[in-house]
C-alpha positions, 0 to 999 in steps of 0.5 A, a space after each residue: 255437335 259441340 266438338 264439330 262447332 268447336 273445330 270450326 271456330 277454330 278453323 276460322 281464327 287460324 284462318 283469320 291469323 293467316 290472313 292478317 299475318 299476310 296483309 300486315 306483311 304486304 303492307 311492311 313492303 308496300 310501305 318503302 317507296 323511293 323516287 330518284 332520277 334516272 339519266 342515261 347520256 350516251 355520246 352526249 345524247 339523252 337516252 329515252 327509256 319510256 318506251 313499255 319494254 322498259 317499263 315494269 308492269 307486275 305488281 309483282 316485280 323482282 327487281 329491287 329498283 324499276 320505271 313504271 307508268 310510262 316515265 323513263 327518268 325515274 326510277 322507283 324502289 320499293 324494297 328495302 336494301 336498294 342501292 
């Protein structure tokens, strides 16, 4: 019984590690956030990229820099390195 209980606690504590390493590190990411502007003038004319096929809707993005909430004039970074 003392053995069961035993590897059960810690079950839980290595559980809970993981679980901290992985908040900790997301948060490292989440912590670089850039805004730049972003004008595209071809022939003289602004080019507009609002439109949601140029906008990032993933939490989960690839990409180093991307649009988002519909505004198609600026770019955000969220990863370190960008350049």
């Amino acid at each position: 019984m003392k053995k069961k209980l035993l590897v059960f606690l810690l079950a839980i504590v290595l559980l809970a590690g993981f679980f901290l390493v992985l908040i900790n590190k997301n948060q490292a990411q989440q912590s670089i956030h850039y805004h730049t502007g972003f004008l595209i003038y071809i022939d003289g004319i602004l080019q507009d990229f609002s439109a949601q096929k140029y906008i990032e809707i993933s939490a989960y993005q690839i990409e180093k820099a991307h649009l988002h909430d519909n505004v198609g004039d600026v770019v955000h970074v969220h990863q370190p390195g960008a350049t």
